[in-house]
Every structure is written in C-alpha cells, then in structure tokens.
Residue frames relative to the residue before (quaternion, step in Angstrom):
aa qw qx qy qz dx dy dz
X 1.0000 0.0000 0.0000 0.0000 0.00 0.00 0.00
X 0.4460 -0.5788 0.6013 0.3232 3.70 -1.14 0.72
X 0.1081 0.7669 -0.6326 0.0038 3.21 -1.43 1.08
X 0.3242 -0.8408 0.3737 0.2199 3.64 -1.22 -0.02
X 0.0830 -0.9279 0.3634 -0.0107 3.36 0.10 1.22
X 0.3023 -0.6432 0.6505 0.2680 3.21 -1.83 0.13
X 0.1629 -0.8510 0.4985 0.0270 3.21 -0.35 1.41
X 0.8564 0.0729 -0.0780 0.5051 3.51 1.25 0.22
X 0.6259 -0.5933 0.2172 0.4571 3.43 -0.57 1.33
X 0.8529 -0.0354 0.1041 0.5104 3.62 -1.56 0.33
X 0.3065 -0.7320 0.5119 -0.3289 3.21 0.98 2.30
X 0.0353 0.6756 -0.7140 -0.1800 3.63 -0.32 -1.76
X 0.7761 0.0970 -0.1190 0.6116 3.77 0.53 0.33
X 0.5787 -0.5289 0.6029 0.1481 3.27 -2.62 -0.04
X 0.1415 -0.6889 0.6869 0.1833 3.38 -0.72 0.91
X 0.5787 -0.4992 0.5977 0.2423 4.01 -1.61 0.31
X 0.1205 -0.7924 0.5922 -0.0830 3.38 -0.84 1.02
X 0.1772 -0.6409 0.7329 0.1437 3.54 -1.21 0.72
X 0.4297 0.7041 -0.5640 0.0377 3.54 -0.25 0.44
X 0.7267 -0.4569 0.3552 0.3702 3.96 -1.52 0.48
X 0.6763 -0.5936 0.3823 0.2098 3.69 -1.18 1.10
X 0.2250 -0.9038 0.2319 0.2808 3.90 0.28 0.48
X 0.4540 -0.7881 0.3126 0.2739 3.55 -0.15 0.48
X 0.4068 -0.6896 0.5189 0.2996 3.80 -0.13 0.79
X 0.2139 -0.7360 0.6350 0.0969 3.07 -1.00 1.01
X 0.5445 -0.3985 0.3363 0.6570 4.18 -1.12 -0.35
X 0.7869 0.0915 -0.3771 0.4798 2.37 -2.50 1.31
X 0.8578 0.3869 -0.2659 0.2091 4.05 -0.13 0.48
X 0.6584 -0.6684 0.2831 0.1990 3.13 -0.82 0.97
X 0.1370 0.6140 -0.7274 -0.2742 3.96 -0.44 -0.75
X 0.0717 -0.7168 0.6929 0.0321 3.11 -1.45 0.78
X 0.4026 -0.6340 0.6169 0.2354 3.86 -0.91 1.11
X 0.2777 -0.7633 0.5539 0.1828 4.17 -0.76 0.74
X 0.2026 -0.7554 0.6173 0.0854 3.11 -0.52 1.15
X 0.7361 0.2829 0.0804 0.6096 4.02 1.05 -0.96
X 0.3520 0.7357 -0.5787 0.0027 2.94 -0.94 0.24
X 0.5015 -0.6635 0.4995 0.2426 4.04 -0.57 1.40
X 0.0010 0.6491 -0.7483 -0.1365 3.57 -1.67 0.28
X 0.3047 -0.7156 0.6223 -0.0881 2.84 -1.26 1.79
X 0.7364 -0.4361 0.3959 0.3329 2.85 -1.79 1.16
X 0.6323 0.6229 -0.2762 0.3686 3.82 1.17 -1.40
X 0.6198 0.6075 -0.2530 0.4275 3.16 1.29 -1.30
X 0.6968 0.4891 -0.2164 0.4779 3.32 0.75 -0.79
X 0.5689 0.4742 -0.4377 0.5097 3.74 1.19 -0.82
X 0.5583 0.5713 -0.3953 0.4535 3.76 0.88 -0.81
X 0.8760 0.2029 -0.1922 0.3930 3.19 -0.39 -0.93
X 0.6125 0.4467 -0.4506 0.4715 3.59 0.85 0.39
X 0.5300 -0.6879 0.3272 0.3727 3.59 0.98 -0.28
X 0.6195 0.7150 -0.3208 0.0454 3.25 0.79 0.77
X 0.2885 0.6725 -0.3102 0.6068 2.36 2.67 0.45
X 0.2418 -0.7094 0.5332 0.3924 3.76 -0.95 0.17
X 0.8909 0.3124 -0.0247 0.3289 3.45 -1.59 -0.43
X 0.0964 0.7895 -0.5824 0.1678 3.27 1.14 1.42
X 0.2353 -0.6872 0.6080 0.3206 4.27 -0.36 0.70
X 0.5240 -0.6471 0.5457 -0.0941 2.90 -1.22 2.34
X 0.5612 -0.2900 -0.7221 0.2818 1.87 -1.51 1.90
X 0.3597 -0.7859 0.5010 0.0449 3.66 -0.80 0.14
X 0.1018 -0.5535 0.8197 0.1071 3.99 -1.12 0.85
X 0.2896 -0.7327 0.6117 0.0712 2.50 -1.81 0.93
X 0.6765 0.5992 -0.2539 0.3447 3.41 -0.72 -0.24
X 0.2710 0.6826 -0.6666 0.1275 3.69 -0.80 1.28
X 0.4017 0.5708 -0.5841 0.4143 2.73 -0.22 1.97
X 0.2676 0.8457 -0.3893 0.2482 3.42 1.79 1.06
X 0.0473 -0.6858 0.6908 0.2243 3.36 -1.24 0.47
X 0.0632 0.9324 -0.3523 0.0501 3.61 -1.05 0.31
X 0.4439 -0.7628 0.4181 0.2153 3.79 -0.16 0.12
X 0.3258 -0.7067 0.6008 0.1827 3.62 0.07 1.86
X 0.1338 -0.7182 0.6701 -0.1312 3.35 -0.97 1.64
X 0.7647 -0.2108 -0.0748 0.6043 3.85 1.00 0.12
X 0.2451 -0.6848 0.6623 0.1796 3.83 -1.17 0.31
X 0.5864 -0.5773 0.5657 0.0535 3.37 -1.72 0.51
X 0.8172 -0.3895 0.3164 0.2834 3.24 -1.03 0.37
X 0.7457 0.2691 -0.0014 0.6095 3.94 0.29 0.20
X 0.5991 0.6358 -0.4440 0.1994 3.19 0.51 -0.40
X 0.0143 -0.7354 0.6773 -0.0184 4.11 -0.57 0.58
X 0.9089 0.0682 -0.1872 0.3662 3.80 -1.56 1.18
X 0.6847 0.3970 -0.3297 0.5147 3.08 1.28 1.44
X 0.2014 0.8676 -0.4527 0.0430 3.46 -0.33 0.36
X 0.7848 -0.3810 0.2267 0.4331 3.62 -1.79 0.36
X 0.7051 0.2456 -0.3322 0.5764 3.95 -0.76 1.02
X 0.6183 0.5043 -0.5516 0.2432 3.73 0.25 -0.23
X 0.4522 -0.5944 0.6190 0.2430 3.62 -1.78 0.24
X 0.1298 0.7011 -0.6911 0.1181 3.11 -0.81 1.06
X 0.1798 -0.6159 0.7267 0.2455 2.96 -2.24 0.06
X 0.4943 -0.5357 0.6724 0.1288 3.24 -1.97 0.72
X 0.0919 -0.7437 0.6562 0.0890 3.50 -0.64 1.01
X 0.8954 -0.1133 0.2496 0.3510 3.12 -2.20 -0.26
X 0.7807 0.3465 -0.1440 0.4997 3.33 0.44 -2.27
X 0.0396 0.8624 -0.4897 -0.1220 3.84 -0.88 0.19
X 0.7279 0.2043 -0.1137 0.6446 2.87 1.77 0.19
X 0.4008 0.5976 -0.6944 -0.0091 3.49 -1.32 0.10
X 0.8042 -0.3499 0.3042 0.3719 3.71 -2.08 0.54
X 0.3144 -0.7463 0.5511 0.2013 3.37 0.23 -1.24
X 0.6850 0.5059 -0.0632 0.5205 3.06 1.53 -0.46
X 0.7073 0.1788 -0.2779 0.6250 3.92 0.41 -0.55
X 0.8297 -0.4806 0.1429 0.2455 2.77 -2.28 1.28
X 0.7063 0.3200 -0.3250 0.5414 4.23 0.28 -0.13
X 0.5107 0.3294 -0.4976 0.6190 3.56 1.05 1.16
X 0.7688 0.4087 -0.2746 0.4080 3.53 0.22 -0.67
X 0.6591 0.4502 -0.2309 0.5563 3.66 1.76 -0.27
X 0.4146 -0.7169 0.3335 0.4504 3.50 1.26 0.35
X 0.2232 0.7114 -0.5339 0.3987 3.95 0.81 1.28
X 0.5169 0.6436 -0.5559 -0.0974 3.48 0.72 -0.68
X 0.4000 0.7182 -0.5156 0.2416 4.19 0.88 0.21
X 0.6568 0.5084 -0.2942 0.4728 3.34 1.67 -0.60
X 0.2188 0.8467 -0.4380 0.2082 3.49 1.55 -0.52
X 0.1880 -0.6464 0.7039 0.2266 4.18 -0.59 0.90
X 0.6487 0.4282 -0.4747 0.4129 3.70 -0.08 -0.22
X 0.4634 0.6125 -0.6158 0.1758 3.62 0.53 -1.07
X 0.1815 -0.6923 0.6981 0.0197 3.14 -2.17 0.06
X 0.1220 0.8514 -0.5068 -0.0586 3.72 0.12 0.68
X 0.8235 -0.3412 0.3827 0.2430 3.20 -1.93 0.17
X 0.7473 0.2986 -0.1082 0.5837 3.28 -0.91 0.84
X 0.8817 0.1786 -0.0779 0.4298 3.81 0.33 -0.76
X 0.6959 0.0204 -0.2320 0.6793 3.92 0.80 -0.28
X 0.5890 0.3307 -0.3357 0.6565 4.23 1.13 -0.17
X 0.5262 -0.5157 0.5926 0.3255 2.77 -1.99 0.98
X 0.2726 -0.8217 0.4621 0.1922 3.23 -1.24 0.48
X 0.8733 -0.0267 0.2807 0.3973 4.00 -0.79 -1.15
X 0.7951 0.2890 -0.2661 0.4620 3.51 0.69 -0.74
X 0.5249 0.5529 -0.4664 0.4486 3.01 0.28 1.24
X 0.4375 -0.7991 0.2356 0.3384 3.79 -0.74 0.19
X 0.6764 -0.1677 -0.3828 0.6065 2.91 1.66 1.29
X 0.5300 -0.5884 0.6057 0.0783 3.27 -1.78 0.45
X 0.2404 -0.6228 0.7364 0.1095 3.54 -1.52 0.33
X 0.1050 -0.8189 0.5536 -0.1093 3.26 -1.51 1.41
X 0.3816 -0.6465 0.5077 0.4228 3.83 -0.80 -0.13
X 0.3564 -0.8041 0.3878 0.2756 3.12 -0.27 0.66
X 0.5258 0.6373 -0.3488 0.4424 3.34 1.33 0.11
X 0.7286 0.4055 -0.2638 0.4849 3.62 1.59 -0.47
X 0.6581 0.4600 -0.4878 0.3425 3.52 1.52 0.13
X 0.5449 -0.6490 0.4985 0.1826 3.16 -1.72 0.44
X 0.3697 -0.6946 0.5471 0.2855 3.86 -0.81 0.61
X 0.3990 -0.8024 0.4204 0.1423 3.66 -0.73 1.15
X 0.5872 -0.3920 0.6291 0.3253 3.59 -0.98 0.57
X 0.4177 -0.6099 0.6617 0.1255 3.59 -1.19 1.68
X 0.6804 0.4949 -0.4372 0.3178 3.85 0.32 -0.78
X 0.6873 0.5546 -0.2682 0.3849 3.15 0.55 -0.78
X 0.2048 -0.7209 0.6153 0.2444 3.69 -0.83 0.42
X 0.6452 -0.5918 0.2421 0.4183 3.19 -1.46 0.59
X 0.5667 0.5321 -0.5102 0.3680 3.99 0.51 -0.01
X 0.6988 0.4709 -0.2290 0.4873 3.40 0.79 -1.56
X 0.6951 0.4007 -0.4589 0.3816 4.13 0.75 -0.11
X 0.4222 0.8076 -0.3415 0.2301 3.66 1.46 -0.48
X 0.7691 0.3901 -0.1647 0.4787 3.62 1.04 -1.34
X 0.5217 0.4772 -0.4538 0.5424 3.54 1.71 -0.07
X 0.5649 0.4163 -0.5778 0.4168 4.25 0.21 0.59
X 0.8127 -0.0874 -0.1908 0.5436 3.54 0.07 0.24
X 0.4362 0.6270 -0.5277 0.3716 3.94 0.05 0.21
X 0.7119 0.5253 -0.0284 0.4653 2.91 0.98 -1.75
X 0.7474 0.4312 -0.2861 0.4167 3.15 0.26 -1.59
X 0.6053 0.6331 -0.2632 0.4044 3.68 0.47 -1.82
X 0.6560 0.6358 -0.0424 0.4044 3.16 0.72 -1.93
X 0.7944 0.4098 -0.0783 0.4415 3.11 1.03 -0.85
X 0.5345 0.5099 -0.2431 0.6287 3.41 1.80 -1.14
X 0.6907 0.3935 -0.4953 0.3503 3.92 0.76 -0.82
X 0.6811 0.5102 -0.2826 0.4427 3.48 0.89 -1.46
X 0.6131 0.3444 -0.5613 0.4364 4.25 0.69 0.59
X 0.6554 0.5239 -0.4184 0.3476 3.58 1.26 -0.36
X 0.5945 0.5593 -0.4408 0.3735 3.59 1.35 -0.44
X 0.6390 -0.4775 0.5061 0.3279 3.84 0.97 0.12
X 0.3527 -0.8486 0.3879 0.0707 3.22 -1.90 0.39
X 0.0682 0.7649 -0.5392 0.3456 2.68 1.46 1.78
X 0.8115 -0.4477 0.2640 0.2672 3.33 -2.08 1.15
X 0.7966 0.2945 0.0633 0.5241 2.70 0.25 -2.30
X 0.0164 -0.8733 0.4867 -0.0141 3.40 -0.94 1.30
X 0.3129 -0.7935 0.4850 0.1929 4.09 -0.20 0.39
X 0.0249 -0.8477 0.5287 -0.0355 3.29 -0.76 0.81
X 0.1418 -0.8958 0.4073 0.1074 3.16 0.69 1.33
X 0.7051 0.2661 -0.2973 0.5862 4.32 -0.21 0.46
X 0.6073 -0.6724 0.4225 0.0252 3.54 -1.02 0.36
X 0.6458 0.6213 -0.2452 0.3699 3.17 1.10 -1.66
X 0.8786 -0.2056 0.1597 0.4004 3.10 -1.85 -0.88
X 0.5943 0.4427 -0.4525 0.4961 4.02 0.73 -0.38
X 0.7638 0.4131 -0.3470 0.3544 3.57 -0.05 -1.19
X 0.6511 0.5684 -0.3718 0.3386 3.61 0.68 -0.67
X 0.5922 0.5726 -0.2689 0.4991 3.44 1.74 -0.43
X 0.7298 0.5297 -0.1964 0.3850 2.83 0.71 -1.41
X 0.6774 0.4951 -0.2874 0.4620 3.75 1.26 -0.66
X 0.4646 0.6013 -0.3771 0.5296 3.27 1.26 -0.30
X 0.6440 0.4576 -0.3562 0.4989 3.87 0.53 -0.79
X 0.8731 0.2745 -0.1316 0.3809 3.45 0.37 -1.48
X 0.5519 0.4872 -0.4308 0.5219 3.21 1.09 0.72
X 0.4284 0.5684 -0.3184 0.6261 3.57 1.41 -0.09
X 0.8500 0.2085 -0.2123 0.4347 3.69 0.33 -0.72
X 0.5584 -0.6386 0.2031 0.4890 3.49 1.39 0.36
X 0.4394 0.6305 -0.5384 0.3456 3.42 0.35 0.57
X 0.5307 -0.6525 0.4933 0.2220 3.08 -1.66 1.28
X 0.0009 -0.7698 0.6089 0.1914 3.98 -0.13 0.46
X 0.1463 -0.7983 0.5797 0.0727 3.41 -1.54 1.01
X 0.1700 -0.9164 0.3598 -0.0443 3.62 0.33 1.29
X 0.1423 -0.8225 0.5485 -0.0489 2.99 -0.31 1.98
X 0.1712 -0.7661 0.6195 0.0034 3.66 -0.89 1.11
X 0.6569 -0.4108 0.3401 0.5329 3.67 -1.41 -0.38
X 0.5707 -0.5165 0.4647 0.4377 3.55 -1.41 -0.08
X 0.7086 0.3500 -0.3501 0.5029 3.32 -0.86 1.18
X 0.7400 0.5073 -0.3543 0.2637 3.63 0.28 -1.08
X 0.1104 -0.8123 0.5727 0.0112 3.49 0.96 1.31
X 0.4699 0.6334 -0.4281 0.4414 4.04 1.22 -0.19
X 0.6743 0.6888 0.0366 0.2635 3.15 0.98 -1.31
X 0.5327 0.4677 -0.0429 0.7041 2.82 1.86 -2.03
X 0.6632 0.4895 -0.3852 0.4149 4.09 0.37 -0.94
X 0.6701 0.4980 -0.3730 0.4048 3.63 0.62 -0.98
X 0.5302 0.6418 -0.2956 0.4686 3.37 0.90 -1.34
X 0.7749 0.3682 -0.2051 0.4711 3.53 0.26 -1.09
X 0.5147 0.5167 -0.4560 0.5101 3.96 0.88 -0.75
X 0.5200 0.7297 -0.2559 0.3629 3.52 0.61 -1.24
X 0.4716 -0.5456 0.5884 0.3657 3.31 0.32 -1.29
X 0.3874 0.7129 -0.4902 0.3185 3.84 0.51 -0.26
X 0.2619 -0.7474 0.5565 0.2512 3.37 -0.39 0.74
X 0.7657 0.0836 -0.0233 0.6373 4.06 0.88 -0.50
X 0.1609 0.7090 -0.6866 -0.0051 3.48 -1.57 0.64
X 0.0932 -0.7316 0.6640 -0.1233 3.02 -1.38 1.09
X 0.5265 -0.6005 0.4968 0.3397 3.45 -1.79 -0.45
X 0.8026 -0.4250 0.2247 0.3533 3.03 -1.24 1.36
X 0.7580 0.2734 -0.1850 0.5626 3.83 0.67 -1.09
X 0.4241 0.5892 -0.4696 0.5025 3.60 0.86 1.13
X 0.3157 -0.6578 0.6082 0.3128 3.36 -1.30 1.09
X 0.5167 -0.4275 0.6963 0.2559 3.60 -1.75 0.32
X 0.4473 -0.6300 0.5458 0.3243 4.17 -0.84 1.28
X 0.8694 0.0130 -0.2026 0.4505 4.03 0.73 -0.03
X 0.5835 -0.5692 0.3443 0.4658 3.40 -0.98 0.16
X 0.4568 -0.6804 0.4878 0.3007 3.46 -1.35 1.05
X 0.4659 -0.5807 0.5829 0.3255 3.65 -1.56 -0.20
X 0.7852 0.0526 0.0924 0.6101 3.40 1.18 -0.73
X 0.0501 -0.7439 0.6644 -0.0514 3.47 -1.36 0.90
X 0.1443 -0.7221 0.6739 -0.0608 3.27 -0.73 1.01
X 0.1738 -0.8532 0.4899 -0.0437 3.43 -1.26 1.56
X 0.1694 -0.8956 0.4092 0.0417 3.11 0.18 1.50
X 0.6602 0.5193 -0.2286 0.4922 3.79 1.59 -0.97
X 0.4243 -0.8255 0.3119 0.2029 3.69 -0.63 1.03
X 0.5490 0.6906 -0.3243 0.3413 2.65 1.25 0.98
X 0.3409 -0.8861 0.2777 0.1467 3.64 -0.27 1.80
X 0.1672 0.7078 -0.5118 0.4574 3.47 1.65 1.02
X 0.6745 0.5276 -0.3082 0.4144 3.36 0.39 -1.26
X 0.4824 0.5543 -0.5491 0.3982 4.17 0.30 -0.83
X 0.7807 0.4225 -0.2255 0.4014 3.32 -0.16 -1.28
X 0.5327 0.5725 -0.3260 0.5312 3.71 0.81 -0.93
X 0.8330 0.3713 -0.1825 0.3674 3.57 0.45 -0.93
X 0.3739 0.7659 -0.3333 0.4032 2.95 1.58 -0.45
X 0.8467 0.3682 -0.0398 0.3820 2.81 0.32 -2.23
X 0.4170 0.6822 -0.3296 0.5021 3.43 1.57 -0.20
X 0.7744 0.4548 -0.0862 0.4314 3.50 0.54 -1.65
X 0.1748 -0.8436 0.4583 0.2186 3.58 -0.79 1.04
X 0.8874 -0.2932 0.0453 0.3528 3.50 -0.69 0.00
X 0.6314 0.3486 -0.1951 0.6647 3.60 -0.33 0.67
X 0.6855 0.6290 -0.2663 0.2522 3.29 0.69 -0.73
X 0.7314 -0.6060 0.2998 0.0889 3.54 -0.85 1.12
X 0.4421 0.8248 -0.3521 0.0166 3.90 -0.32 0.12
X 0.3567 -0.8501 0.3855 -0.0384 3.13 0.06 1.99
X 0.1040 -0.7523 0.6383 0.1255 3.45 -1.21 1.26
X 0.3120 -0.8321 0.4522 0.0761 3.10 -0.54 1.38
X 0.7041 0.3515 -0.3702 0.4936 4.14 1.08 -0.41
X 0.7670 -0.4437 0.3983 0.2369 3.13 -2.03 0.38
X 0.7838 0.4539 0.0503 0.4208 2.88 1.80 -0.93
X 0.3672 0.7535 -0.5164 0.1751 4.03 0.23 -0.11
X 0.5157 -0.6020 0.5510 0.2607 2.79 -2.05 1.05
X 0.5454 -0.7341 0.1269 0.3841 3.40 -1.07 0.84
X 0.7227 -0.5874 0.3271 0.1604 3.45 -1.59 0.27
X 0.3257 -0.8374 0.3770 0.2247 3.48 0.56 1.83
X 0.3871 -0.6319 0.5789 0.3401 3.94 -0.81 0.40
X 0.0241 0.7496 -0.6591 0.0552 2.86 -1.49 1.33
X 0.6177 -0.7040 0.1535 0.3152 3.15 -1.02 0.83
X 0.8104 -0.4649 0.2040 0.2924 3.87 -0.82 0.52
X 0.7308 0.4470 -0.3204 0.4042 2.99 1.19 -0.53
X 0.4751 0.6198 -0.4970 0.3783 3.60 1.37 0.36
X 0.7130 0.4752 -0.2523 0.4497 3.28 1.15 -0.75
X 0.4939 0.6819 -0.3509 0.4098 3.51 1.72 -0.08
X 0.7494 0.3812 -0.3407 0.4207 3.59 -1.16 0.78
X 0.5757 -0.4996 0.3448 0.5478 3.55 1.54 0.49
X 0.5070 0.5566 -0.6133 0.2388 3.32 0.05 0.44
X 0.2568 -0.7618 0.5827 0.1190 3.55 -1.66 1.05
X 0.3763 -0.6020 0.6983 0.0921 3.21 -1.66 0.87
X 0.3821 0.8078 -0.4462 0.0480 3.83 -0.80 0.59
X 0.4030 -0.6596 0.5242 0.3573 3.99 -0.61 0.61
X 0.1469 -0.7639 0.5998 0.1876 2.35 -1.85 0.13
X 0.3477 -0.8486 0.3971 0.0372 3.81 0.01 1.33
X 0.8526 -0.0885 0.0897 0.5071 3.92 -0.20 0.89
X 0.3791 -0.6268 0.6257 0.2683 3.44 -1.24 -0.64
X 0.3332 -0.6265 0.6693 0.2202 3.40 -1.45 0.06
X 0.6474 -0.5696 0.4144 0.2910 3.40 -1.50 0.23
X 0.4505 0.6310 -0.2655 0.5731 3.21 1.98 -0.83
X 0.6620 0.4555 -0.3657 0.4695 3.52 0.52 -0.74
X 0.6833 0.4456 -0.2498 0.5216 3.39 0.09 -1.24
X 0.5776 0.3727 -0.3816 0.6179 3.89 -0.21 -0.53
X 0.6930 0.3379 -0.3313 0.5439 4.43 -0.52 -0.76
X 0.6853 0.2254 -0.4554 0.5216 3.90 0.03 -0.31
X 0.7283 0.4424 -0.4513 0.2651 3.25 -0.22 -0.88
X 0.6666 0.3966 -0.2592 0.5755 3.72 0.72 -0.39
X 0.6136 0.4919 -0.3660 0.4976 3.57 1.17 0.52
X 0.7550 0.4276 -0.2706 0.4171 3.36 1.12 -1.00
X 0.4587 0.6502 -0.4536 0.4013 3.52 0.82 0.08
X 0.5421 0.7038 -0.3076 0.3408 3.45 1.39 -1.46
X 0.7728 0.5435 -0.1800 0.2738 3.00 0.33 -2.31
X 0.4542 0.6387 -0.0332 -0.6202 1.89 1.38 -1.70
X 0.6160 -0.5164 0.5124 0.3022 3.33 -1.71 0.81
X 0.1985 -0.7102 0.6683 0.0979 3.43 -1.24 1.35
X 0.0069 -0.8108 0.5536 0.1899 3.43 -0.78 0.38
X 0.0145 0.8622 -0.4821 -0.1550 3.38 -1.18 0.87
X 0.4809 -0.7740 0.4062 -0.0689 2.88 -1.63 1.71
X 0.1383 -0.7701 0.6184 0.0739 3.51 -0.61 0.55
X 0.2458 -0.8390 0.4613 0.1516 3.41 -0.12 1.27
X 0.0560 -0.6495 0.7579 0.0249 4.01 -1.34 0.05
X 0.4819 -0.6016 0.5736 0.2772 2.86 -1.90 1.16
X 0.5126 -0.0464 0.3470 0.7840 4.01 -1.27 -0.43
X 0.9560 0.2437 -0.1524 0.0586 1.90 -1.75 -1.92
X 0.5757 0.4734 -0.4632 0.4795 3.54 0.93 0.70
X 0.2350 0.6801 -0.6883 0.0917 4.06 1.16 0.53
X 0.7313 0.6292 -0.2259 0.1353 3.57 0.78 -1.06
X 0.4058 0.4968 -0.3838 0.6643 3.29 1.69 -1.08
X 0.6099 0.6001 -0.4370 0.2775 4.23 0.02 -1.40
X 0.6830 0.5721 -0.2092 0.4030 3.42 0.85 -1.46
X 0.5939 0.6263 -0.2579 0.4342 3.29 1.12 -1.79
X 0.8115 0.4140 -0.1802 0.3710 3.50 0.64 -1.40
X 0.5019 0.6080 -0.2592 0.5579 3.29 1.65 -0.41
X 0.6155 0.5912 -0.2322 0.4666 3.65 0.81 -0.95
X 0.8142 0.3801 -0.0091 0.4387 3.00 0.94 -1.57
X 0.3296 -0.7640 0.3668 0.4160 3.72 1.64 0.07
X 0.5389 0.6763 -0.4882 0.1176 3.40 0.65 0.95
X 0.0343 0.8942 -0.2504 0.3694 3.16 1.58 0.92
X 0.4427 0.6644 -0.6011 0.0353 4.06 -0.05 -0.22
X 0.7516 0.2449 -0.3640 0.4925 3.31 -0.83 1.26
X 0.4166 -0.6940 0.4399 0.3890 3.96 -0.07 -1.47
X 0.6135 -0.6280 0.4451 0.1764 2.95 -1.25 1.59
X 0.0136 -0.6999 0.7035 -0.1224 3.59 -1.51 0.76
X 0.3921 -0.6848 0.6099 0.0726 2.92 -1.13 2.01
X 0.1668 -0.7283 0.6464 0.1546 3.89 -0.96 0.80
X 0.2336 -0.6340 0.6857 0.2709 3.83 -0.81 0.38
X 0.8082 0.4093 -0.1533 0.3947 3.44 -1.00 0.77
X 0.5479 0.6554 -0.3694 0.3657 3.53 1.73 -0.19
X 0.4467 0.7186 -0.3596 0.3933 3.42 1.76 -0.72
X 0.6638 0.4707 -0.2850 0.5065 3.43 0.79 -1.94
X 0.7909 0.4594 -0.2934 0.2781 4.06 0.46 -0.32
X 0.6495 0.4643 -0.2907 0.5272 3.42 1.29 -0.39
C-alpha cells in the first residue's frame, strides 16, 4: 500500500512509501481510508515539536474508513462499517483517570498518528474500541475534520462554560466548527484571527460571528469566555484582558509557544486560565450525535496522499480556511 511518512524526527515533511497492508491483531480493526484530516497536531509532529514520535511513522488521526477485517475479540463492529479513528487510540482502562471517566489523562494512553501509525496512508490498523461509528450525513471528506477539529474543539468550548459572548482566538479547522455549535445555541461568537487575514475575518462572519478582527484588537465588549485555538502563548494574556470577570480562558492545542508573564491583575477577579489535553470516547460519541443536529457544516479542502506535503505547507503557512483532507485515490481521478 502507498503510504506517507515521517521517517525522521522534526523531518518538516513526508517521504512516499511502498510498504505491506497491516494485519489487525486482537481487539483490532483494518480499516481501508477513505479520508483522512491534517491537523494542526500533525504538523507539530512532523515539524518536531512534539517529542518522541515512534519512527518511522503514519501520520494522521483524523481517519474515516471502512472496517475491511477485525481481529480476534472483537464485539460491536464489523466488516463494511464506517468508522473514524480519533486522536486517543489507546489508554489501560484500568488506573484511576480511566476508572474516573479521565481516560484523556490516561499515562498509558497511546494516540494516532504519533506512537500508532496513523491515516496517511491507504489503510491503517486500529483498536477497535477507540473507533467511532459516523453520522450517515456526512460524507467521508466532510466527516474527517469533525475527529479532532470537532472533538478537541468541542471538549475546549464545554470547558469554556456558558457564558453569551464567546472568543475564538485562530480561525481554522476547530473554530469554524465549533462556532457553528455556539451560534446554534445562541451565543455571540467573536473571532479573532492573525493581523491582516481579512480572508479569515470574512469566513468568521459568513459563519455567523457577530465581529472579527485581529488578535491585537479589542472585541466592542468584554467576553465571558475565550477559547485558544492558535499556538501561540502571547495570546493567554491577550485573552485575559479581553475576558471579564469570572470569566474563563481555554487552551485548546497540544502545543503552544511559551507563555509571556503578565501581571496578576488580569488573572484577578476569578478569572481562569486552563488546557485542554486529548479527548475521551464520551466526547466523541456526544458530538457526533450533536453535529448532525446543528447541523455542523464542515469545510474541506481536499489533497491527494501524496499531496500530505504541499497540505502541510499550506497549513504551516495559514493558507487553509476550514481543513485540509488527504483523499487516497484522488490521483487515480484527476
């Protein structure tokens, strides 16, 4: 099977692989990849800012796909279903933030794309216990950015509380979901992008956003919540001061540059500062049977495979509105 890899740490790109179809083992899945998302994460991987990606490496865990054989043990999956493969792909089940419904905190965990091959490739092995049954509405490009865009996206924007007026501080593939929800549930979304990306500010507003601007731009009122999708740890403070009392402000990537000290009284009057680390299966199962509702449009900018790289390039570079998806099989069509 053609795959794309990272064949060496903080790489900055994908070399092309011939390499042999994997075999589900117990408890797993082979799934054939119909989709597969490229995530901001993906990119912390293969640029090196994650450590200890297990070399050589598939990326990608944003997969949708088609269970094409199962392993030993499997139960509530079978051959022909659609599924997706999220972020998490493992955790013990067994020590105390598994057994307290935490499993995102899980020290065993093991996720997609980074210690499991992942998605870019034209097919993949999974646990079946971490994949998810997909919403019928959705085709397989347009369900791809709702496994982590969505999900992540979603765990940040229940942790930011349920105040009105909400900030969303990057643009891309999470926020564009995520505003769709909370504009659906009446909240004002106010949608802070880079300076300049007046491209950026327009989506936001098609959306529903009642205001968009640039990141070093007050919002005309103070927010209740701000949720930080761009990795970039200027922003804490920025939001801070944005955010009015009591009020809430959520880091939502795996990743951020670091976080400049500022002085106390932004953080004074009860205001919180807080991450946000993986997903649960609970999550993922609750959106998905939410986004159909809203319903959540996703939009997708497709790449063959062998285009993860040009994909990345454009991601890197913020040229991106909505979120990229690697098709297996787009070559054979153009």
């Amino acid at each position: 099977m053609k795959a794309m890899m990272l064949m060496r740490k903080a790489a900055g790109r994908l070399d092309e692989r011939d390499v042999a179809v994997p075999s589900p083992g117990d408890g797993q899945a082979l799934i054939r990849v119909a989709a597969c998302g490229v995530c901001r994460t993906d990119l912390h991987v293969v640029d090196g800012d994650l450590p200890d990606p297990v070399l050589p490496l598939v990326p990608g865990h944003e997969i949708v796909g088609t269970v094409e054989r199962v392993g030993a043990g499997v139960s509530g999956l079978a051959v022909g279903d659609r599924v997706g493969v999220p972020w998490l792909g493992y955790s013990c089940g067994t020590c105390e933030y598994c057994r307290s419904g935490r499993e995102n905190l899980c020290r065993h965990a093991r996720y997609t794309g980074y210690q499991i091959n992942g998605g870019f490739a034209e097919y993949t092995v999974a646990e079946a216990r971490y994949c998810l049954l997909l919403p019928a509405v959705y085709g397989d490009a347009e369900a791809a950015p709702l496994l982590c865009a969505g999900l992540i996206g979603y765990r940040a924007y229940a942790m930011a509380g349920d105040g009105r007026r909400l900030g969303l501080y990057g643009f891309g593939a999470a926020a564009h979901l995520i505003a769709q929800v909370a504009i659906a549930q009446g909240r004002e979304v106010y949608a802070f992008t880079s300076p300049g990306d007046e491209a950026a500010q327009r989506f936001a507003r098609d959306l529903g956003a009642v205001w968009a601007g640039a990141s070093t731009e007050p919002a005309p009122v103070p927010l209740d919540a701000a949720i930080i999708f761009a990795p970039v740890g200027r922003l804490v403070p920025e939001a801070l001061r944005r955010t009015a009392p009591g009020g809430c402000v959520v880091c939502a990537g795996i990743h951020m540059s670091d976080i400049p000290s500022f002085p106390y009284r932004l953080l004074w009057e009860e205001r919180i500062v807080r991450s946000v680390a993986n997903l649960t299966r609970r999550d993922g199962e609750a959106f998905l049977e939410l986004a159909p509702r809203v319903p959540v449009k996703t939009h997708v900018r497709c790449y063959p495979l062998t285009g993860a790289n040009a994909a990345l390039d454009d991601l890197r570079a913020g040229r991106i509105q909505g979120a990229a998806v690697l098709v297996p099989g787009l070559e054979a069509s153009r």
